[in-house]
C-alpha positions in Angstrom: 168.8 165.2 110.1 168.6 162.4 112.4 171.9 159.3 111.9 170.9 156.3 112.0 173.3 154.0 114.6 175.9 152.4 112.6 176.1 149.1 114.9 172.8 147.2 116.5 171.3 148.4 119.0 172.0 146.0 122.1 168.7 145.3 122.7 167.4 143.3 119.1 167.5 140.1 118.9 167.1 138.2 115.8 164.2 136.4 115.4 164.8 132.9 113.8 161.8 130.6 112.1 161.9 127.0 112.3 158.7 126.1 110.0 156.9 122.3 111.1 155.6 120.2 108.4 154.2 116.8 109.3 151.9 113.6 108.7 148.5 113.3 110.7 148.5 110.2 111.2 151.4 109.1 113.5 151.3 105.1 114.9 153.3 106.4 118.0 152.9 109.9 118.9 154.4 109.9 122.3 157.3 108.8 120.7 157.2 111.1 118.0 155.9 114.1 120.8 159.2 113.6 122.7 161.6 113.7 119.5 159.9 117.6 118.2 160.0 118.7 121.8 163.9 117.6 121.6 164.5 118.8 118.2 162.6 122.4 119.3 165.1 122.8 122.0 168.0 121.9 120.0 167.1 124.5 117.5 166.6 127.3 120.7 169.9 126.4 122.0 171.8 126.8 118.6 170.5 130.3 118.1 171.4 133.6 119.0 167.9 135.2 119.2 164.7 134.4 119.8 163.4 130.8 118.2 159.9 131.0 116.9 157.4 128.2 115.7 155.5 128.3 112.1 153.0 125.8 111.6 149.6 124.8 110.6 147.4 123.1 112.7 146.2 119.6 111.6 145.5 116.6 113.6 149.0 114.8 114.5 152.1 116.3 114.3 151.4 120.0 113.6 149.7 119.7 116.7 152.3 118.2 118.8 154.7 121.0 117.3 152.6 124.1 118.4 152.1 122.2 121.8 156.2 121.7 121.8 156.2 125.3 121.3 153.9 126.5 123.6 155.4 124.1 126.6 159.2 125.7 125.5 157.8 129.2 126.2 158.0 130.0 122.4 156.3 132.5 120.3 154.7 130.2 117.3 152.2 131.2 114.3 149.4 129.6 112.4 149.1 129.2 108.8 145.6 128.2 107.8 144.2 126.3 104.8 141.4 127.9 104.4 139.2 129.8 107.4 138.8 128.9 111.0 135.3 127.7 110.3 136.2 125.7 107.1 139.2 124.5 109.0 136.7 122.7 111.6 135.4 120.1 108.9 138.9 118.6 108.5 138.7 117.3 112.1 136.7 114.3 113.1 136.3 114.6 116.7 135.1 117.7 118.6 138.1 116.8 121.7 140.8 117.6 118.5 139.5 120.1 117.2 139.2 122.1 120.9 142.6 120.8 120.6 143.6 122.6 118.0 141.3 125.5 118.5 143.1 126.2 122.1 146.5 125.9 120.0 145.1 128.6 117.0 143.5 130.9 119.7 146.8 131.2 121.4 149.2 131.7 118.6 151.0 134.9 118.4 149.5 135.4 114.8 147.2 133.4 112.8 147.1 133.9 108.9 145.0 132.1 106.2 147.0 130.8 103.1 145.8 132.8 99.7 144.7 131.4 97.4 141.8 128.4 97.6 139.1 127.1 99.4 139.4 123.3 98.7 141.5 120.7 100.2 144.5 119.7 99.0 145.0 122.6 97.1 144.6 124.8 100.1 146.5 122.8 102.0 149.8 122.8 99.7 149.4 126.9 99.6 149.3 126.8 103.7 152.7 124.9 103.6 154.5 127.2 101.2 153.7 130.0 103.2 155.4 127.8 105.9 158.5 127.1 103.9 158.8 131.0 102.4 159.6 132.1 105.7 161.6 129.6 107.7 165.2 129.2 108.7 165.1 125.9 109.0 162.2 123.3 108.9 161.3 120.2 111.1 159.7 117.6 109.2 157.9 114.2 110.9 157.8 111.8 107.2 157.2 108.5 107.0 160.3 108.5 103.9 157.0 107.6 101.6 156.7 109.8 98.2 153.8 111.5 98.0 150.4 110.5 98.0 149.2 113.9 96.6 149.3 118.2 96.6 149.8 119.4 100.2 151.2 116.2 101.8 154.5 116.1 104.0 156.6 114.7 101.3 156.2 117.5 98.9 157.6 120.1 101.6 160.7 117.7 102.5 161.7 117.8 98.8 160.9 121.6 98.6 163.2 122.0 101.6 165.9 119.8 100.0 165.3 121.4 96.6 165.6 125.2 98.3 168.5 124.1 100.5 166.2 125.2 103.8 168.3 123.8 106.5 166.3 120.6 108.1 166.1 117.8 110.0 163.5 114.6 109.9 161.3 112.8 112.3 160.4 109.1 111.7 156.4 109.3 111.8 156.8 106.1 112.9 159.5 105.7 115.1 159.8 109.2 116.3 163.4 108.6 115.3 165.3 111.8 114.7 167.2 111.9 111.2 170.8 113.9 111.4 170.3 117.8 110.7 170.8 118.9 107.2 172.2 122.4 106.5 175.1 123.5 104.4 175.4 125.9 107.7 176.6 124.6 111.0 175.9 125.8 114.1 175.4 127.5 115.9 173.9 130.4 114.2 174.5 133.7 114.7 173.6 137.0 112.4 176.6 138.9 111.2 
């Protein structure tokens, strides 16, 4: 019979999520761009292991999030509403949708939410499947409630309600809020 090493192997690493949830529509997204590419580095410096990006990939900040990612060198998924093809119908212009099509095309894994074929329904399943996973979450909210199912609100209570560690972006201002966790860091896995 074959032991099993009591004590890690030096060579894992632990693989930490930080899960993106965010508004499309953002009245300053350079300003907004610089704060997720700040907060994604803060996150990467804080852990021991290997940061990686969840997401979907909506027009705004989801895309500015994978992009963060990709420019850090980070691994990131996709979580998708609904099909690549239905997916293309939410975008208005071709140039954002090649946009987000480069993004999907280069993810480490892409999956499609279970569950429903319509919008906002479909959208609300894709960012639960975010939120399941993630260690912490990155959120860019305009401090609005919410306007419906699926919209960025909804997943800043469900972090708050789930005590997901997480820290806010003003979609506005591209202010970042003060990081939210009941654990500090940095973080390490016993």
């Amino acid at each position: 019979m074959t032991s099993v090493p009591s004590t890690p192997s030096a060579g894992l690493r632990r693989l930490w999520i930080l899960g993106f949830a965010g508004h499309r529509s953002l009245p300053d997204p350079d300003a907004v761009a610089k704060s997720i590419r700040s907060a994604v580095e803060h996150f990467r410096s804080q852990v021991d292991g290997e940061l990686i990006g969840r997401s979907s990939a909506a027009s705004g900040a989801d895309l500015l999030f994978l992009e963060a990612c990709r420019d850090a060198g980070l691994s990131y998924s996709v979580v998708l509403p609904f099909s690549k093809k239905r997916f293309r119908e939410d975008f208005a212009s071709d140039a954002e949708w090649a946009r987000a099509k480069a993004l999907i095309d280069a993810a480490t894994s892409v999956e499609i939410a279970p569950g429903h074929e319509g919008a906002p329904e479909a959208y609300h399943l894709a960012a639960r499947e975010v939120l399941d996973v993630s260690d912490a979450m990155l959120l860019v909210w305009d401090g609005q409630p919410a306007r419906g199912l699926g919209g960025t609100a909804e997943s800043v209570q469900d972090a708050r309600d789930r005590k997901v560690p997480h820290q806010i972006i003003d979609s506005a201002t591209g202010v970042s809020g003060p990081f939210e966790s009941d654990r500090p860091f940095p973080w390490t896995d016993a």
